[in-house]
PATOR-283156 format. One line per field, with one value per residue (C-alpha): x, y, z. Coordinates in steps of 0.05 Angstrom, whole numbers, padded with zeros to 5 digits, always signed. Layout:
x [X / ...]
y [Y / ...]
z [Z / ...]
end
This chain:
x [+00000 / +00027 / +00007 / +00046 / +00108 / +00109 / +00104 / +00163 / +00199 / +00186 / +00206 / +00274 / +00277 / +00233 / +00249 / +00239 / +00190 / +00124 / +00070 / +00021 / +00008 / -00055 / -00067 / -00088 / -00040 / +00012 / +00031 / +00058 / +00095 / +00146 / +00138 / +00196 / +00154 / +00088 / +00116 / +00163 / +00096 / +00050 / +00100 / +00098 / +00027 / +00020 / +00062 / +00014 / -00047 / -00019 / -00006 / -00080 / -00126 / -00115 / -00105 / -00174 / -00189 / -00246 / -00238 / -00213 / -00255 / -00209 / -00235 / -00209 / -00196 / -00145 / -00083 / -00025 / -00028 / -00093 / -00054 / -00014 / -00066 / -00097 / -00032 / -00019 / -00093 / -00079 / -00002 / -00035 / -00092 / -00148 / -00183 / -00201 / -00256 / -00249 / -00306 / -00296 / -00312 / -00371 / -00414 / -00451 / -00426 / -00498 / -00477 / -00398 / -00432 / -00477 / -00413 / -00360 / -00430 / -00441 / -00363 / -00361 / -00295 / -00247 / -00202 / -00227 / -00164 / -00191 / -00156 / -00203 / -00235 / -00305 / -00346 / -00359 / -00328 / -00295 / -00280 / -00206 / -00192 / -00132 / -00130 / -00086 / -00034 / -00028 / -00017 / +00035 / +00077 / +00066 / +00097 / +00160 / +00186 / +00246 / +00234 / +00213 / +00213 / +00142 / +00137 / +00090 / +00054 / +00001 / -00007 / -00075 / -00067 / -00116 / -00187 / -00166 / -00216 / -00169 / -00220 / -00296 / -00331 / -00405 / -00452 / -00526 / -00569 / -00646 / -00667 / -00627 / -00572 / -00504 / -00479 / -00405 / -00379 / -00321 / -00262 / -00205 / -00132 / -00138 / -00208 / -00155 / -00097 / -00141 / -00164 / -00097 / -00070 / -00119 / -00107 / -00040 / -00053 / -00098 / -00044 / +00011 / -00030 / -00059 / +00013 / +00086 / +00087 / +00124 / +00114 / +00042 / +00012 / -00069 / -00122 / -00154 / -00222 / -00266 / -00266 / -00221 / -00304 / -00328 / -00295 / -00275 / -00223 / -00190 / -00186 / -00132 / -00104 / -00085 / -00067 / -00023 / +00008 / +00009 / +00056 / +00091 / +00063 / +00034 / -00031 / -00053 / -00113 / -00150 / -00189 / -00271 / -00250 / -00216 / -00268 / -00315 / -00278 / -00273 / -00215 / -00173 / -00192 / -00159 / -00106 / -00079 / -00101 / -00044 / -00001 / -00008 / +00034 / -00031 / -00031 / -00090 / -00155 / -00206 / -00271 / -00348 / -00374 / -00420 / -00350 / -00318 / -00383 / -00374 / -00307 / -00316 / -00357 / -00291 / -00262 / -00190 / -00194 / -00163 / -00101 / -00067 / -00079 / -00073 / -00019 / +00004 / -00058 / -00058 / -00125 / -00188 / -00221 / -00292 / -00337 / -00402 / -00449 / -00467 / -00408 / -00461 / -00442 / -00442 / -00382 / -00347 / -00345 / -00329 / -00275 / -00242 / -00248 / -00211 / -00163 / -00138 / -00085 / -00115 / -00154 / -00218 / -00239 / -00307 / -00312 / -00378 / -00370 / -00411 / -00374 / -00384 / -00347 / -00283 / -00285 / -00294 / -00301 / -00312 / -00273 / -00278 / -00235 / -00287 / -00274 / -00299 / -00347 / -00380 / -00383 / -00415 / -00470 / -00539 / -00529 / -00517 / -00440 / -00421 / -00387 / -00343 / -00317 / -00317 / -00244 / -00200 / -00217 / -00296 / -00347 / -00414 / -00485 / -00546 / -00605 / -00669 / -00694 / -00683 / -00611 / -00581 / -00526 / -00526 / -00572 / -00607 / -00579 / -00540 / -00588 / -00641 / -00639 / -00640 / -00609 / -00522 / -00498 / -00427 / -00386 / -00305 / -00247 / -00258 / -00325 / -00329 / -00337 / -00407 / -00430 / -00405 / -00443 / -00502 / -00513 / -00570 / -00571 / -00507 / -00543 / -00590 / -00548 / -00481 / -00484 / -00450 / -00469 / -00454 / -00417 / -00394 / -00325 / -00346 / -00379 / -00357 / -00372 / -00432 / -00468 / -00534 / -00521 / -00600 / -00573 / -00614 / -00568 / -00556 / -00491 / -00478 / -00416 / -00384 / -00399 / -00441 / -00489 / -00528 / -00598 / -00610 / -00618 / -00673 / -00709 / -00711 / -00759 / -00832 / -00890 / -00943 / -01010 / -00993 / -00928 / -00860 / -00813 / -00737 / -00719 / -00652 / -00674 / -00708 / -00644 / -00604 / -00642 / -00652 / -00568 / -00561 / -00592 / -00531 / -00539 / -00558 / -00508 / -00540 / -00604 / -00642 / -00719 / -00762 / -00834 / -00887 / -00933 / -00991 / -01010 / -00965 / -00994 / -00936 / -00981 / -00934 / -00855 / -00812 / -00747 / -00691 / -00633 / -00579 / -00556 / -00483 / -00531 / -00578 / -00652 / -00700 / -00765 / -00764 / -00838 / -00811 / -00752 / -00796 / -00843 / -00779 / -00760 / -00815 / -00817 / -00753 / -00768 / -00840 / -00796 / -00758 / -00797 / -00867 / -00916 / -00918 / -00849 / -00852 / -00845 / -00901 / -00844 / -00777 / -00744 / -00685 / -00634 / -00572 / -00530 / -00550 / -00554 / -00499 / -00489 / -00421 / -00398 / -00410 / -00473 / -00550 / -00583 / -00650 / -00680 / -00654 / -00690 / -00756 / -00774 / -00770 / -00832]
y [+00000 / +00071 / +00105 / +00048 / +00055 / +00134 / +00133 / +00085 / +00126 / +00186 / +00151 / +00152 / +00207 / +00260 / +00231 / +00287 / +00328 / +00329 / +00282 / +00308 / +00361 / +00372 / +00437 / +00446 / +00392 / +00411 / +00326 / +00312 / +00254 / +00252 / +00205 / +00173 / +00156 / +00136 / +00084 / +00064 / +00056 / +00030 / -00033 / -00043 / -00036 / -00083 / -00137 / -00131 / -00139 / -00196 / -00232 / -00213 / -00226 / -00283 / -00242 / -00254 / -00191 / -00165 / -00087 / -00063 / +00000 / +00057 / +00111 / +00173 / +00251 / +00273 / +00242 / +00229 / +00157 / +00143 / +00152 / +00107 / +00046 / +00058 / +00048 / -00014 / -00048 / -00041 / -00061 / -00142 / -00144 / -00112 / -00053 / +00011 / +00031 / +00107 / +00127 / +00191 / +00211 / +00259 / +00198 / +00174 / +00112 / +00067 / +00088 / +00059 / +00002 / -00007 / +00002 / -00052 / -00105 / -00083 / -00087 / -00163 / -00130 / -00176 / -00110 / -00045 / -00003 / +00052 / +00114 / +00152 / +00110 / +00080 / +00024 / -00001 / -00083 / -00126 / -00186 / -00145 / -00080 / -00039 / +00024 / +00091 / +00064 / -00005 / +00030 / +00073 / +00016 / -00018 / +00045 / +00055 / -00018 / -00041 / -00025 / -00089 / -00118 / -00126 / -00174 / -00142 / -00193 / -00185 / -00102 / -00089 / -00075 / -00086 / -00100 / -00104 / -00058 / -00006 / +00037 / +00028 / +00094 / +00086 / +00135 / +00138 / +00091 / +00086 / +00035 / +00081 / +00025 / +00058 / +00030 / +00018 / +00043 / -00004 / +00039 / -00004 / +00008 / +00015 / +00074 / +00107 / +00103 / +00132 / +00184 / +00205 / +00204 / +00263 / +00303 / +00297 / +00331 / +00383 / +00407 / +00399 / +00462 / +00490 / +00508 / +00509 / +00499 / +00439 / +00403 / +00434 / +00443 / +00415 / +00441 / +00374 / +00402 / +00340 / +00291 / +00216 / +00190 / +00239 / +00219 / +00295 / +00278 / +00230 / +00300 / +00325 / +00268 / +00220 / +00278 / +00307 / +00240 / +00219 / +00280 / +00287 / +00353 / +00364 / +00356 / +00405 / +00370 / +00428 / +00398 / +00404 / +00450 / +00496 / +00497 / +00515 / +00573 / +00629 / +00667 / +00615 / +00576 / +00644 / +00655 / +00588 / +00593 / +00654 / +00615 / +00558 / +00567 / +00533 / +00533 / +00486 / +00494 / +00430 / +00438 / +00436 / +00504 / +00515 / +00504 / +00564 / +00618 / +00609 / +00630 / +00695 / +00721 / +00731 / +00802 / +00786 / +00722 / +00742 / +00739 / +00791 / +00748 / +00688 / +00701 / +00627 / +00598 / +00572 / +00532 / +00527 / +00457 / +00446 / +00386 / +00349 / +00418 / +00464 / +00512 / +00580 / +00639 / +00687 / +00650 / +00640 / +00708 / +00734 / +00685 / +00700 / +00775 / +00766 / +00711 / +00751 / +00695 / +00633 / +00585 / +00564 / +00488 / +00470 / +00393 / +00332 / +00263 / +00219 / +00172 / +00116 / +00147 / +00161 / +00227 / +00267 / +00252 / +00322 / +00389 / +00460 / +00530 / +00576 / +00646 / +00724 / +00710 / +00648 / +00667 / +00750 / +00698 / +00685 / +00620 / +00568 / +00544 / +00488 / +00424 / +00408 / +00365 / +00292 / +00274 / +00223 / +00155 / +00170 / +00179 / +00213 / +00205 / +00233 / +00172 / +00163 / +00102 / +00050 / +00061 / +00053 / +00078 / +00131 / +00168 / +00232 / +00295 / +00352 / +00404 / +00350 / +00334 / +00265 / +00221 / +00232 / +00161 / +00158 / +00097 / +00087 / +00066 / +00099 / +00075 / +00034 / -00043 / -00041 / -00043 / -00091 / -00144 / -00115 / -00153 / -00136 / -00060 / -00066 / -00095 / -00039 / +00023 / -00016 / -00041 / -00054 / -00002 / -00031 / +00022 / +00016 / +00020 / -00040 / -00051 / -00001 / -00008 / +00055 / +00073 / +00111 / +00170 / +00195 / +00266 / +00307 / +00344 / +00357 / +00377 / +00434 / +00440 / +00378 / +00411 / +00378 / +00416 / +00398 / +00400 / +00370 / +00308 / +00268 / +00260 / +00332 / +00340 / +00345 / +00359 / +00419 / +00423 / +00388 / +00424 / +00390 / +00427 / +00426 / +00455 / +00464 / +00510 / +00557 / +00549 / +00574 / +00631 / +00659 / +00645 / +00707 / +00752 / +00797 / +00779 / +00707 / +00656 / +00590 / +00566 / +00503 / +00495 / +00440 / +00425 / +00430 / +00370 / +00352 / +00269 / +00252 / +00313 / +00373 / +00441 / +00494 / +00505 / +00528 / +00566 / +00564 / +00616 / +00643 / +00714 / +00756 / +00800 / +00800 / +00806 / +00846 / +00834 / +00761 / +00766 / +00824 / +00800 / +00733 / +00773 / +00807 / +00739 / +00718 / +00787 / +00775 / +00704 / +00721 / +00772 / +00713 / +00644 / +00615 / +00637 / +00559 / +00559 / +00608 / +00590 / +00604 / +00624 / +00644 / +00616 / +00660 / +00607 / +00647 / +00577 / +00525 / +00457 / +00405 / +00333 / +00313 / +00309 / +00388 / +00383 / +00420 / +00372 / +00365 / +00322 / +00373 / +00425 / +00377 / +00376 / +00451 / +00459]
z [+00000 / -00022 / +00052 / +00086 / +00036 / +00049 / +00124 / +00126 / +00090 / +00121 / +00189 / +00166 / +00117 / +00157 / +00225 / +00265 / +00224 / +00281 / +00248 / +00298 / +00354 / +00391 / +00397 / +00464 / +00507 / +00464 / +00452 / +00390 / +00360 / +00304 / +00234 / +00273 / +00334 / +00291 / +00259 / +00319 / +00362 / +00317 / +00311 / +00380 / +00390 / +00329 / +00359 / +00418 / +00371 / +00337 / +00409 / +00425 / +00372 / +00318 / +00243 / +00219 / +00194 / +00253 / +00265 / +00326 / +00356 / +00378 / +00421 / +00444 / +00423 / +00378 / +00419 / +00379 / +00409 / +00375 / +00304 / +00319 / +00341 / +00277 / +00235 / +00288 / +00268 / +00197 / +00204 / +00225 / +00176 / +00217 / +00201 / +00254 / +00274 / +00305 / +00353 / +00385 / +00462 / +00433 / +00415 / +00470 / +00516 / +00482 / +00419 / +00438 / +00459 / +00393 / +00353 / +00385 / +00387 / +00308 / +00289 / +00333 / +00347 / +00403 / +00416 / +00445 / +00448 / +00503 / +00494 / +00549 / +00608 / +00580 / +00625 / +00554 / +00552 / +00493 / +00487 / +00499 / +00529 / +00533 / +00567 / +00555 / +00610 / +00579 / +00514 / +00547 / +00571 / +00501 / +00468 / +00515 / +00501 / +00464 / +00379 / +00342 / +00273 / +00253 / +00193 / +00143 / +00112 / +00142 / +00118 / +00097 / +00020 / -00047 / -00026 / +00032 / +00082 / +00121 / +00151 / +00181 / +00198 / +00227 / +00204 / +00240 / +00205 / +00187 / +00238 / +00305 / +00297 / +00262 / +00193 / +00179 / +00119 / +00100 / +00062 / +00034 / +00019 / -00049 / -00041 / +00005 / -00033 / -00093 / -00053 / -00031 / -00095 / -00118 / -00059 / -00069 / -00139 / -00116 / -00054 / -00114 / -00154 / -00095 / -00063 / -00075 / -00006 / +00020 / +00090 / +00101 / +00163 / +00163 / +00216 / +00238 / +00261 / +00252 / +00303 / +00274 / +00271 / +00225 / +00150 / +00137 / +00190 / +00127 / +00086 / +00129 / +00171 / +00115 / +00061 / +00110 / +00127 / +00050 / +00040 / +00093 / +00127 / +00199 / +00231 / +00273 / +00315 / +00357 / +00414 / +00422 / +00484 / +00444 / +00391 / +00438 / +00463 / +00411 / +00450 / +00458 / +00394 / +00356 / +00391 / +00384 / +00312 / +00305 / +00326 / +00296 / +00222 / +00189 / +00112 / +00096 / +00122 / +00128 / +00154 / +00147 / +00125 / +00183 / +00230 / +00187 / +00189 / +00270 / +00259 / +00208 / +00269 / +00289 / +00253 / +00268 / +00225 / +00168 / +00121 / +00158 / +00224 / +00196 / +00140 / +00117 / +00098 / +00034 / +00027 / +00049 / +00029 / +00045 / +00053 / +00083 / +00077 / +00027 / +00021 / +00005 / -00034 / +00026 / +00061 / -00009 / -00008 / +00049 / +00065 / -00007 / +00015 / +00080 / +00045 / -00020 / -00027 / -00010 / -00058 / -00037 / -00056 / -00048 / -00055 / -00047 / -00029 / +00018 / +00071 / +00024 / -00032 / +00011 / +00031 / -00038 / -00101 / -00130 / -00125 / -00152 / -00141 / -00121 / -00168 / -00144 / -00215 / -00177 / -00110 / -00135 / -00180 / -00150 / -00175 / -00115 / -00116 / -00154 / -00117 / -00164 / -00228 / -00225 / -00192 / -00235 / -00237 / -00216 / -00259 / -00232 / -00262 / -00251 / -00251 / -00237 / -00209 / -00258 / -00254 / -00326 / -00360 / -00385 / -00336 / -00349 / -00395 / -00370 / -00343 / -00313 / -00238 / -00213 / -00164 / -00149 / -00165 / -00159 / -00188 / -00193 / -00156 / -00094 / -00072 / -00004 / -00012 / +00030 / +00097 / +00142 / +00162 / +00124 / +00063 / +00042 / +00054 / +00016 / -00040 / -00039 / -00041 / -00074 / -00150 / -00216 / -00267 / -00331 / -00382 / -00456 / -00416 / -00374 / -00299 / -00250 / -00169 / -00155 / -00096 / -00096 / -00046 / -00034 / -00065 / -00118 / -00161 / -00239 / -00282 / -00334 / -00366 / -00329 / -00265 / -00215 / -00175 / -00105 / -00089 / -00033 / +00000 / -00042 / +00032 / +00048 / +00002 / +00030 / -00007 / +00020 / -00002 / -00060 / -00080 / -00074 / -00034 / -00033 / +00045 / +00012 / -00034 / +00023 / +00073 / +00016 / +00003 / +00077 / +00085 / +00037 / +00084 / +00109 / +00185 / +00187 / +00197 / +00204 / +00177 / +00180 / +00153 / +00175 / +00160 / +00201 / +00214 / +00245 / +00246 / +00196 / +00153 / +00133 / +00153 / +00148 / +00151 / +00205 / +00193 / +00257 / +00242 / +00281 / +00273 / +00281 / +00332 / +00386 / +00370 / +00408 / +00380 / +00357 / +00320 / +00282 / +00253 / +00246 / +00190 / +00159 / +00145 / +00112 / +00068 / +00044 / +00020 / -00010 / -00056 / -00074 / -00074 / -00085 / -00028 / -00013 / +00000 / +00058 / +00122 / +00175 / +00222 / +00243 / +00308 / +00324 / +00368 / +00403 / +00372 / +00328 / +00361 / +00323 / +00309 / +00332 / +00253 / +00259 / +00220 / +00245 / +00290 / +00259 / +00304 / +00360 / +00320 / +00306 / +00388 / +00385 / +00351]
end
């Protein structure tokens, strides 16, 4: 596998270049030290569990130890599974029962059981032993699966997305490309914002590791603290930004974040939200010098699988942003329900089906929701591997546009709503920052919509700036597609992937 090859060349080449810091303990560990430790954690594994190819679940936050359990897992033929200390102890529990994992490698205490159990100390003692010579046949590679991230499924029991070697090798391989034109910049340094469960976390974690650069992991606590998140932010030397875009329009409420602050960024890379003109623009005002990349890719697809430099002629249109050309090696179509090559014409909308060579394998030890959302789409070229992703979009000009999820969509009175659509257009009003529309319903029956927003300013009279609201989207959209009311929120309640929490939001009204 290309990741393994680099990092074990960089442990001898770039021996002391820092892999890893969290930004708030300040621990960091070297490419020497990652691959040192991971051996010796991976001759543990191998003395623990026979090589039969389970996942082991690894918890914790953002310690450089946890990097190096996940290189250890894959080093003797087992995929990780990373669950971070934001989801809740049942949902632990759910995970390590669904992944019939016989390791839980606890980086933070947890009452959760395996059929194994290390803790942080045993791991400790594990990485201050003698060095070892770890035999590597038994390296995930191929088809092998490297990864398994567990995404909230349809029945309240999490799904996990199996990622192999060769989707993340692919993957890495067109990052690669896009820092190569992005930058002349050598030895990057990544903001790791997402938490190691979310798969945005694989944007700047492995492309940082594939070339060598530096992760720079900052905490949930210093998130959550605007003073201290910036100034550890000017501090910090970052050149590539990776985040959701909800994560960034907290941060622009900030005035001193910009290129004079913050003068070594060189990108800003977006995924998992819609990316909306307003932030395009603002950011690329108080960036001059930085690219902005918006990018689209569900978990099952590896990350991304699209990518577009946002320009000043794009981000001044009224038309929504695009997210991006088809990366090398995937081919996107949009289908309707039958499924068929070649899909519908540029300009229709339809279903995001996305086929190629970085699409997961399935869901493990789900077979038959596999075979529902996995298939082989037959082409002149011959059958690729596609997954249905539940997205509405269309293309024009070989550019792919979003519409929505396919199960946002409501119908009112007999019209058929995209909430999308309606979130999109409050998010150009000047003060709001966040925006989330959900329908109103009554036994089963959608009556009305409600709009939640937050704001860059306190409100005094809540009903007022509810009807302003609604003015400004009557100028702008069908009267069926105005909400019945605004509900101004002093923050917006999130998912721990840094998304709106809908059902949150749902028991609000």
């Amino acid at each position: 596998m290309e990741l393994l090859k680099r990092l074990e060349n960089y442990s001898k080449t770039e021996a002391e270049v820092v892999a890893f810091k969290n930004a708030f303990t300040d621990e960091t560990i070297t490419y020497s030290e990652l691959w040192s430790y991971s051996d010796k954690i991976a001759k543990h594994i191998n003395e623990t569990v026979e090589c039969d190819k389970k996942p082991v679940v690894v918890y914790g936050h953002k310690s450089p130890l946890m990097l190096a359990a996940f290189l250890a897992c894959v080093k003797t033929g087992h995929p990780y599974c990373p669950v971070d200390i934001s989801m809740p102890q049942e949902r632990l529990k759910d995970i390590v029962e669904a992944s019939e994992t016989k390791l839980l490698i606890a980086m933070v205490d947890t009452e959760v059981t395996a059929v194994n159990k290390w803790n942080k100390s045993e791991v400790d003692t594990m990485v201050s032993e003698d060095a070892v010579e770890l035999p590597k046949d038994n390296y995930v590679s191929g088809s092998d699966v490297y990864y398994i991230i567990f995404t909230s499924g349809s029945t309240g029991k999490p799904k996990g997305v199996m990622i192999t070697a060769d989707c993340l090798d692919n993957y890495l391989d067109w990052m690669e490309q896009i820092m190569n034109r992005s930058t002349d910049k050598k030895q990057l340094t990544y903001l790791n914002q997402a938490p190691f469960s979310f798969d945005l976390s694989v944007m700047d974690t492995y492309t940082s590791l594939y070339t060598g650069g530096t992760i720079w992991s900052m905490e949930k606590r210093v998130q959550e603290d605007m003073g201290l998140m910036h100034s550890k932010l000017k501090e910090s030397g970052l050149n590539v930004w990776v985040s959701t875009p909800s994560f960034m329009n907290v941060c622009l409420l900030n005035k001193e974040f910009n290129g004079e602050n913050l003068p070594d960024f060189t990108t800003f890379l977006f995924c998992g939200e819609v990316l909306t003109n307003k932030t395009a623009r603002e950011l690329m005002k108080r960036f001059p010098n930085a690219e902005v990349i918006n990018t689209y890719g569900p978990t099952e697809s590896t990350v991304a699988v699209t990518e577009v430099v946002i320009n000043d002629e794009m981000a001044g249109s009224e038309h929504p942003l695009s997210i991006g050309y088809d990366k090398p090696g995937t081919k996107i179509f949009i289908m309707d329900d039958k499924y068929t090559y070649p899909g519908k014409p540029e300009g229709e909308k339809g279903e995001i089906v996305i086929a190629g060579n970085t699409v997961a394998a399935g869901y493990l030890n789900q077979p038959e929701l596999t075979a529902d959302k996995f298939f082989k789409l037959s082409t002149p070229d011959g059958e690729m591997w596609a997954y249905k992703t539940g997205d509405e979009g269309y293309k024009e000009k070989e550019l792919l546009y979003y519409c929505g999820r396919m199960d946002f969509q409501i119908k009112l009175n007999g019209y058929r709503i995209e909430l999308g659509d309606i979130e999109s257009n409050i998010l150009e009003m000047d003060d709001v920052t966040y925006c989330v529309v959900l329908p109103i319903e009554k036994r089963g029956e959608v009556k009305g919509l409600a709009a939640f927003v937050t704001l860059d300013h306190p409100v005094e009279d809540e009903f007022e700036y509810s009807q302003s609201v609604r003015k400004y989207i009557a100028e702008k959209l069908p009267h069926y597609m105005v909400p019945k009311k605004c509900i101004v929120l002093d923050e917006m309640p999130m998912t721990n992937n840094g998304k709106a929490d809908r059902r949150a939001l749902k028991e609000m009204l």
